[in-house]
C-alpha positions in Angstrom: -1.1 -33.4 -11.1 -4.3 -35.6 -12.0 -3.8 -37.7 -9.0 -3.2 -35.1 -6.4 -6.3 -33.2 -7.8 -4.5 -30.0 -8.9 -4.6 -30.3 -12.6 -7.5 -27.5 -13.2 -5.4 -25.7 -10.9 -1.8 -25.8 -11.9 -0.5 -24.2 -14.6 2.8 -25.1 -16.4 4.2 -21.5 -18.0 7.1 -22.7 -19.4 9.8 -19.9 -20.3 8.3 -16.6 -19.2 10.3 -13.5 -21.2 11.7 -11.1 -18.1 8.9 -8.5 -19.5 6.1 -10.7 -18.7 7.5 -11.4 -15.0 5.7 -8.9 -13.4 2.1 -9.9 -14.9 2.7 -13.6 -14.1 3.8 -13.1 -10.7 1.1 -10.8 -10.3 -1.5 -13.2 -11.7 0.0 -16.3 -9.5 -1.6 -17.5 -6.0 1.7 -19.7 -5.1 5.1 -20.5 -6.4 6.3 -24.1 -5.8 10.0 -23.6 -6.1 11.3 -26.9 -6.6 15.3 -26.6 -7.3 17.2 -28.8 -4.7 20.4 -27.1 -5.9 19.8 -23.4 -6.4 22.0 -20.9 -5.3 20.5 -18.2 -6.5 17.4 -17.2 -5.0 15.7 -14.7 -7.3 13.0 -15.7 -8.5 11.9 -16.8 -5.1 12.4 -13.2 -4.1 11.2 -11.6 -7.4 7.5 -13.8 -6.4 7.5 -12.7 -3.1 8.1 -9.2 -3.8 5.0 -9.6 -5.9 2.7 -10.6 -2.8 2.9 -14.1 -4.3 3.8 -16.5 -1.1 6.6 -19.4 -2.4 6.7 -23.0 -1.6 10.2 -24.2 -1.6 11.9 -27.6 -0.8 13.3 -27.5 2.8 16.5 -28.6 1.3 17.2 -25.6 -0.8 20.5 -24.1 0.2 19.1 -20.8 1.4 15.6 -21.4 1.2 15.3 -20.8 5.1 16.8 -17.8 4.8 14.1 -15.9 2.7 11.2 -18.2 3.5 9.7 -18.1 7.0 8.0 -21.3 7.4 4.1 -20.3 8.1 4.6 -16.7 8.0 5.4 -15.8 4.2 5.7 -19.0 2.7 6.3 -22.8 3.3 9.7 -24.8 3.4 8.5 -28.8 2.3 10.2 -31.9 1.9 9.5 -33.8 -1.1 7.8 -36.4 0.9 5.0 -33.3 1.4 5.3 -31.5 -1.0 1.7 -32.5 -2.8 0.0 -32.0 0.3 1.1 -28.9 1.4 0.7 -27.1 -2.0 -2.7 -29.0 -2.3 -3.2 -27.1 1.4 -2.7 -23.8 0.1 -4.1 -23.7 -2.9 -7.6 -24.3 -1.1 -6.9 -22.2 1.8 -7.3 -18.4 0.4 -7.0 -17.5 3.3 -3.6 -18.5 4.7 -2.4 -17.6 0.9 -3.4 -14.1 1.3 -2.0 -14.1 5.1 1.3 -15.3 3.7 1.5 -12.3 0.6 2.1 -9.2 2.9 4.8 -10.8 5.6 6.5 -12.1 2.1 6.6 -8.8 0.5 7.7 -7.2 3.6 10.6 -8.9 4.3 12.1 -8.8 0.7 12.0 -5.1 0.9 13.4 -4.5 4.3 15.7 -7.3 4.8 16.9 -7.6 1.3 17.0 -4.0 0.1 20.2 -4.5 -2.1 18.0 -7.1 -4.5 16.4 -4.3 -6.6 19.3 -2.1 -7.5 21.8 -4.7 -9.5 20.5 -3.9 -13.2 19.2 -7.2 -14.3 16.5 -6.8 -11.4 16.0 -2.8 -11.7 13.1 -2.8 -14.1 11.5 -5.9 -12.5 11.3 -4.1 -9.4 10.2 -0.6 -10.6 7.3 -2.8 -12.3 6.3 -3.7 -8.8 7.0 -1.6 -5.9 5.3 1.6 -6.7 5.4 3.8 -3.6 5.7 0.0 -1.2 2.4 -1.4 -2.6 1.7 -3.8 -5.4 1.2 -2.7 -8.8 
């Protein structure tokens, strides 16, 4: 992290308990997502439900699917990967361009995510009447 300058920046969390998911998705600016072998994209779509835009590796099986590239997050090869999260994190701007479209298309596109009953009370601790809580 010291070498690409994001070390006062960046910050490891570790195991988070599923209470605490709300207030640290919340609390993020980004999520690098960096599984090459996920199947399971939840937490990708438990950040951006939050308004908190994802950076994912392009070669995430279903990445593309949730992540627009530009639009409500970025898709990055590992080649990249530095820079473009190095990009965002000092571009507020873009971030916060990228949190609504994100947000959106979780809850239109994916509206069967919230009701299986490991997600319901992640979800009810973030879309209160379709705006962050």
């Amino acid at each position: 992290m010291k070498d690409y300058g994001l070390h006062r920046r960046v910050l490891f969390l570790g195991t988070v308990e599923n209470a605490a998911l709300p207030e640290a998705y919340k609390n993020a600016d980004l999520l690098v997502f960096l599984s090459r072998f996920e199947g399971n994209l939840a937490v990708v779509m438990e950040s951006m439900t939050s308004g908190t835009p994802v950076v994912s590796l392009d070669t995430t099986p279903g990445a593309n699917e949730v992540i627009l590239h530009g639009q409500n997050g970025l898709l990055s090869s590992p080649v990249y990967l530095a820079r473009d999260v190095r990009g965002l994190v000092r571009d507020r701007s873009r971030l916060n361009q990228m949190a609504k479209p994100g947000r959106q298309r979780i809850i239109q596109e994916y509206n069967l995510f919230c009701p299986f009953e490991a997600h319901r009370n992640f979800c009810a601790n973030i879309v209160v009447d379709g705006r962050r809580s």
